[in-house]
N, C-alpha and C positions, 0 to 999 in steps of 0.2 A: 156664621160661626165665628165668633173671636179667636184672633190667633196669641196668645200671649207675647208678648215684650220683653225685652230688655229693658233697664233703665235707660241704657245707652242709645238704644236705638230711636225710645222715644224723646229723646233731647235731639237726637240726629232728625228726624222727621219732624220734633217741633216749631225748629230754627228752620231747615229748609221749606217747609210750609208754611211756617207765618212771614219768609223772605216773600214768595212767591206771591203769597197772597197779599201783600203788599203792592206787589209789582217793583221792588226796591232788588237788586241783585245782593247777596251775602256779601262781594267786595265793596260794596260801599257802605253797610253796614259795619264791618271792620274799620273802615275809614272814620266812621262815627264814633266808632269805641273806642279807637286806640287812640283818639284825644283825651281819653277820659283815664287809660293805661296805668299811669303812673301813678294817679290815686285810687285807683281799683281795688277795693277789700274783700269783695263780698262775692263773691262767686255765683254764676249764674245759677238759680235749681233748675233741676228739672223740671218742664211746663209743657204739656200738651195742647197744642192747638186746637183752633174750633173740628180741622178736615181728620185730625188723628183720630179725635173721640165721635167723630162724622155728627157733627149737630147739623141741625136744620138748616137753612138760608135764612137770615132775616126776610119779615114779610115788608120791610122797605128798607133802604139804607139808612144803617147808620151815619151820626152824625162824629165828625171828628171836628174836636175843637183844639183851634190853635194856643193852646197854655200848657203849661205844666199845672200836674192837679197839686194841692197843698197842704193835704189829711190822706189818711187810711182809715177807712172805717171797717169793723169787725162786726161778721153775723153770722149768727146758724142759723140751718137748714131748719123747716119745720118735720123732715120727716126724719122716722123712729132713728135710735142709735141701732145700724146693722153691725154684727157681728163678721160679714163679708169682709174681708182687708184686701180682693184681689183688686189687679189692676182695672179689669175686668168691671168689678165693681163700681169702682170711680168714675169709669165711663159713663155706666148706666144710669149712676145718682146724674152727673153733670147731663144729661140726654132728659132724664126727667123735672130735673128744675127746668130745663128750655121749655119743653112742654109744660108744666105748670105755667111757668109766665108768658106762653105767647097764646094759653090757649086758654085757660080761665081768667091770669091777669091782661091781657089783650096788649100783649106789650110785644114790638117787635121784633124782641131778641131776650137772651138770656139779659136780667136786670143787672145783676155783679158782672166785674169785670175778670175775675178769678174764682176759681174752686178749689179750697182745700179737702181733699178726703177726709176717713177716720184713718185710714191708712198711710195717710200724707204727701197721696198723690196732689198732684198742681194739677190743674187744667184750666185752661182759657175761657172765660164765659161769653161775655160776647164780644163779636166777631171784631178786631181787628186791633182788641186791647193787647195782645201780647205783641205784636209790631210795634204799636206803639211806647211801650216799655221798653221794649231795647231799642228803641231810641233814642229816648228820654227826652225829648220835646213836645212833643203832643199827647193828647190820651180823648178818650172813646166817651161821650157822654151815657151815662150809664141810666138805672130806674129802681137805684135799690136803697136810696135813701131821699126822704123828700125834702127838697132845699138843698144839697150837695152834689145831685147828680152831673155836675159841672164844674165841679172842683173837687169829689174825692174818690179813690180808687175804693171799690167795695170787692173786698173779698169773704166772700160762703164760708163758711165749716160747718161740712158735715154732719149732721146731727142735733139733738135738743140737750142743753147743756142746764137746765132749771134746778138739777139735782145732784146732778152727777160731774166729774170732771172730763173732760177730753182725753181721748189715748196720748199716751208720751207721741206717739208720731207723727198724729196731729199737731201736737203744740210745737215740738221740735221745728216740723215743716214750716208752722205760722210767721215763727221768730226767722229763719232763712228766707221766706216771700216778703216779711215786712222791712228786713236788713235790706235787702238786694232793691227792695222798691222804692226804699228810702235813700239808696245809694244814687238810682238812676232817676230820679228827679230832683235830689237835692230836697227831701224836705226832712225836718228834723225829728228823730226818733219821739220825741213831744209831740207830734202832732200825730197821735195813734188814738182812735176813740170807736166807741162803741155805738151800734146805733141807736142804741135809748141816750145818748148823749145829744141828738136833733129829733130824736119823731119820740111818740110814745108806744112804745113797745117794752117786751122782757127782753127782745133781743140784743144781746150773746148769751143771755143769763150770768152763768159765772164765770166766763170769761170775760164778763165786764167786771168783774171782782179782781180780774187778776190782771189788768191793763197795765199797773205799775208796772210788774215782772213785767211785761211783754217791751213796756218802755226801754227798762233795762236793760235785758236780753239783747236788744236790737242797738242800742248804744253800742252795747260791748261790742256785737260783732264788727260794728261801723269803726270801733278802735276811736 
């Protein structure tokens, strides 16, 4: 049975569980950030971990490579746009891509390293990308775009965008996760693309139409 949430409470269990699962303590994580303090713009969002939204185990470990990644790339979900906005929800979508990719695409973990809802919930896709984000020196080799899965963070949204636009809260969300992950690895709001920008795909659809704004949007908030 889901218990609903806070917003608060799941930024409080995202952090303290992707500390943990880390095996990194939260005061040395502070120790990491607060060099970075005084140019701090962007405010962390709210992101739920792999144990919050209870995904699977990897069926082998991941690989963590020692770089910072140096793009963001942008994709939707192939499945229907739900009219569900709960948190509830989010969960479910983020539980069912793992299962699509580890069990039809035979991959051993969710492909993207993030999920954006329709809702605008965050959640962590596979396992150990959101540790490594607030770090900002490593990142999680991912399986969701072929040729970059070693240099760029991939984050989901929600839904099939071919026709239609995205809910305001999706987008809102998008521009705060791309701000905030542009912040914590130092890469420049320019380097945001789409995944029909390396593979042949529709993928974002018309969110790859509207990459300029996204560029923009994300400058602004970096100030």
């Amino acid at each position: 049975m889901s218990v609903p949430l806070s917003r608060r409470s799941v930024l409080r269990g995202a952090v303290l569980l992707g500390a943990a699962a880390g095996g990194t303590a939260l005061t040395q994580l502070g120790d990491d950030r607060g060099a970075r303090a005084m140019t701090t713009q962007v405010d962390q969002p709210v992101i739920a971990n792999c144990a919050t939204w209870r995904a699977r185990p990897p069926s082998s470990a991941v690989t963590v490579l020692q770089n910072r990644p140096n793009k963001i790339i942008v994709h939707h979900t192939a499945f229907p746009n739900s009219t569900d906005y709960s948190l509830a929800h989010a969960y479910q979508n983020s539980r069912d891509i793992q299962n699509l990719h580890m069990d039809t695409n035979g991959w051993l973990d969710s492909g993207q390293h993030f999920t954006n809802s329709r809702a605008g919930y965050l959640t962590e896709g596979r396992h150990g990308s959101l540790y490594a984000l607030l770090h900002g020196q490593t990142m999680v080799q991912g399986a969701h775009c072929v040729g970059q899965n070693s240099q760029a963070i991939g984050i989901e949204n929600e839904g099939i965008y071919l026709d239609v636009q995205p809910p305001q809260a999706l987008w809102d969300s998008l521009v705060l996760f791309c701000a905030f992950t542009c912040q914590q690895y130092a890469i420049p709001a320019t380097e945001i693309y789409g995944h029909k920008d390396f593979n042949s795909t529709q993928c974002p659809g018309l969110l790859h139409d509207r990459l300029p704004e996204l560029r923009s949007a994300v400058a602004a908030r970096l100030g």
